[in-house]
N, C-alpha and C positions, 0 to 999 in steps of 0.2 A: 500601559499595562505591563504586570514583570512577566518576564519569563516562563515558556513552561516547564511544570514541574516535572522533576527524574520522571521518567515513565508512561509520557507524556507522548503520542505519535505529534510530528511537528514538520513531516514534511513526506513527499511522495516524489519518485522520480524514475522514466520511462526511460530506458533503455533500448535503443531499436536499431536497425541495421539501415533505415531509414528516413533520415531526421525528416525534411520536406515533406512526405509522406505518411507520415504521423502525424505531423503536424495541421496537415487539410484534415483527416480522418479525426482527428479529437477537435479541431474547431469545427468541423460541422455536428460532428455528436455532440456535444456538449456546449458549444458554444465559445470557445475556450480560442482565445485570442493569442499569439506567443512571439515572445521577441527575442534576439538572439544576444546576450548580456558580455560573453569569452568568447572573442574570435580568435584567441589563441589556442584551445582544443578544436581537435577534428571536428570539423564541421561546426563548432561554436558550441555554445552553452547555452540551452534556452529557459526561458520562462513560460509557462500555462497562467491566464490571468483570467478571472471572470472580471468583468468591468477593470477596477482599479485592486484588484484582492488575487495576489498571489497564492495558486491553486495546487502547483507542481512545476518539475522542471524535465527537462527532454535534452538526451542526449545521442551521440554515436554510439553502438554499441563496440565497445575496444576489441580488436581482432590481434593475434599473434603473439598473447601475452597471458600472465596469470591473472584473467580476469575472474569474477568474481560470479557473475551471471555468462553463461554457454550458450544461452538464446537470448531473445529478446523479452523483456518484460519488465512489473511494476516492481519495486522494492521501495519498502517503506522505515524513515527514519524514526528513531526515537528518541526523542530527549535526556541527556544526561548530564547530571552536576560534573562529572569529571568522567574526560575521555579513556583515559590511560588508566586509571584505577578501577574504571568498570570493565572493561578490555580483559584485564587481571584477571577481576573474579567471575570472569566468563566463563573465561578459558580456562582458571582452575575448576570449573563446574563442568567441563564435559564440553564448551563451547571450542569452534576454532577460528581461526580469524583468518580472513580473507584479503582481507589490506589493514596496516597496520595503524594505527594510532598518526592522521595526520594530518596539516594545519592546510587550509584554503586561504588562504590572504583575505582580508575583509570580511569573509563568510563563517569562520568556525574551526572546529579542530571535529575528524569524524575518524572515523573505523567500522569498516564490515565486515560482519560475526555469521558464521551457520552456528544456529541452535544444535543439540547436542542429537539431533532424530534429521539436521540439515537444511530445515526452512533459514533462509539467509535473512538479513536484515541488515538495517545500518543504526551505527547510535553516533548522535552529535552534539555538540553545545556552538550554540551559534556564540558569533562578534558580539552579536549586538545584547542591551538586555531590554530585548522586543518580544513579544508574544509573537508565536505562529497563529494562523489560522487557516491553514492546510484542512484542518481537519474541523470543520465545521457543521455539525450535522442541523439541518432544517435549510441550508443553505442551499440553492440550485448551483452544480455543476465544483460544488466541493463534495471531501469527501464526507462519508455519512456512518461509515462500519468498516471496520478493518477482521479478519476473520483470517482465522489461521486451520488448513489441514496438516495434519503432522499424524505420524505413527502408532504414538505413542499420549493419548490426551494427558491422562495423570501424570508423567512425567516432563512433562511440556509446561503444562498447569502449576506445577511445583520449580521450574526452572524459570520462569518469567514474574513468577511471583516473589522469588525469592530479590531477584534483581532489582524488580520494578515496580514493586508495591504494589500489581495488582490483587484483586481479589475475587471470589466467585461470588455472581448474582443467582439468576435463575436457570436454570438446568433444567432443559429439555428432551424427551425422544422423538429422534427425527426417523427412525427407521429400524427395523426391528431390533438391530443389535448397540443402533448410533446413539450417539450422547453429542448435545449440542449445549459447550455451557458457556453462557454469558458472561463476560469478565466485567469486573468495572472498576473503579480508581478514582478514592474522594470521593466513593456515595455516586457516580457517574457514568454508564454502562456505556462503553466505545467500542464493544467487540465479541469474538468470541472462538472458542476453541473447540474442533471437532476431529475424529478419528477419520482418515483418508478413505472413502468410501469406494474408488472405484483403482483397480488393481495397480494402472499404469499408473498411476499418481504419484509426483513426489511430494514430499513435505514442502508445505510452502503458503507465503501470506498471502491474501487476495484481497483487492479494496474497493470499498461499492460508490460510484459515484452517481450525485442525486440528478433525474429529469422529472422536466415537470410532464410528461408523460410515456409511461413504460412503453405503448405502442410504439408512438411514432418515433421515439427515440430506436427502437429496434427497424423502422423502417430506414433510419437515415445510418445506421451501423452496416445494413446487407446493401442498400445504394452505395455506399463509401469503400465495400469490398472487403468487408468484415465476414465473418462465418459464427454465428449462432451455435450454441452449444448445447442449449436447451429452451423453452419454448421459454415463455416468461408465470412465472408460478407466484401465488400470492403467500403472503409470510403475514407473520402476526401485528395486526394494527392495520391490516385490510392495503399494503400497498405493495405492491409484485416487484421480483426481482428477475434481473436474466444475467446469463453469462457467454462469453463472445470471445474470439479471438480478433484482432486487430488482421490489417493487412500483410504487417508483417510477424506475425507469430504471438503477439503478447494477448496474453490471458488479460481483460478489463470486466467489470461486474459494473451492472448499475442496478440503480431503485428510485421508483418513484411509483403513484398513482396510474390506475387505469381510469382514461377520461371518457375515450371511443365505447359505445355502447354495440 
């Protein structure tokens, strides 16, 4: 399969101040298997794998430096035709860059950007010309929805659009004043963009990964030493979502069906 296209989410990767410990806590949530690929970074470089299908990757979170994330948590890559030239017209758009334009040996050439309202991300073009499937929705224990809170929706909306071909689908009210609007890209809805609804919030992306059932999934998140952030609520197409901090600080979202009657 070729490559994915610019614009493209193409990869997910956890940050944490806890590698071992992340690692038991997402393979019992999820299922998610991980192996450790660079033992020349701190603590090594891992991989998340459902069976044989690479899911995400796990790292140390970098301490005493210009790192890029302050806490622990998900940042999600994007695909791009060219590193350095999208970099550019980022950063001449109000974007700024958090690490610069640059090369992994066998893996790709990346750079991490805060949008212009702060939510970060990372844009890549991998070595290879392999398709991701990171981002797989109907898939258990990939991801399903990518979903950004940010400041600013229409200006967020017009910033990522311009870059990355998205476009808008269907536009929703989720609460008196909110606006939830579905993005999608090639006819194909991955996401979506909403106004930051609760005060302490920063701008920032959040990714829902799929279980085959929302209960007990949240029963094995609060045995694993996670903390719930809100109950699990049903979304449109009849299957519930929740939201959760990890053991060690990182925001994770999943979605799937309620089975338990």
């Amino acid at each position: 399969m070729a490559r994915n296209a610019q614009g493209e989410f193409i990869w997910y990767e956890l940050l944490t101040s806890d590698v071992k410990a992340a690692a038991a806590f997402y393979g019992s949530l999820l299922g998610w298997s991980c192996q450790a690929v660079d033992t020349t970074a701190p603590d090594g470089y891992h991989l998340f794998r459902v069976d044989d299908r690479e899911v995400g990757g796990l790292m140390q979170l970098p301490t005493g430096s210009d790192c890029p994330a302050a806490e622990p948590g998900w940042i999600g890559y994007i695909g791009v035709d060219d590193v350095d030239a999208t970099a550019r017209a980022l950063l001449a758009d109000g974007a700024s860059q958090l690490v610069p334009p640059t090369d992994i040996p066998g893996v790709g050439r990346f750079a991490v950007i805060a949008d212009p309202q702060g939510a970060v991300f990372t844009i890549m073009r991998g070595a290879m010309e392999e398709r991701s499937r990171a981002f797989s929705p109907g898939d258990l224990g990939h991801c399903q929805w990518n979903e950004l809170a940010t400041s600013d929706l229409e200006a967020a909306l017009a910033f990522y659009s311009r870059h990355f071909g998205w476009s808008k689908a269907d536009r929703m009210p989720i609460c008196e004043d909110g606006i939830y609007q579905i993005l999608e890209k090639d006819g194909c809805t991955f996401g979506a963009i909403m106004n930051i609804l609760a005060q302490d919030q920063r701008p920032a992306w959040g990714f829902y990964f799929a279980v085959e059932d929302i209960d007990a999934a949240l029963a094995r998140a609060t045995a694993g030493g996670g903390r719930l952030l809100h109950e699990p609520s049903e979304i449109p197409g009849g299957e519930f979502i929740l939201h959760g901090l990890d053991p060690q600080g990182a925001r994770f979202a999943l979605v799937g069906p309620r089975k338990q009657v």
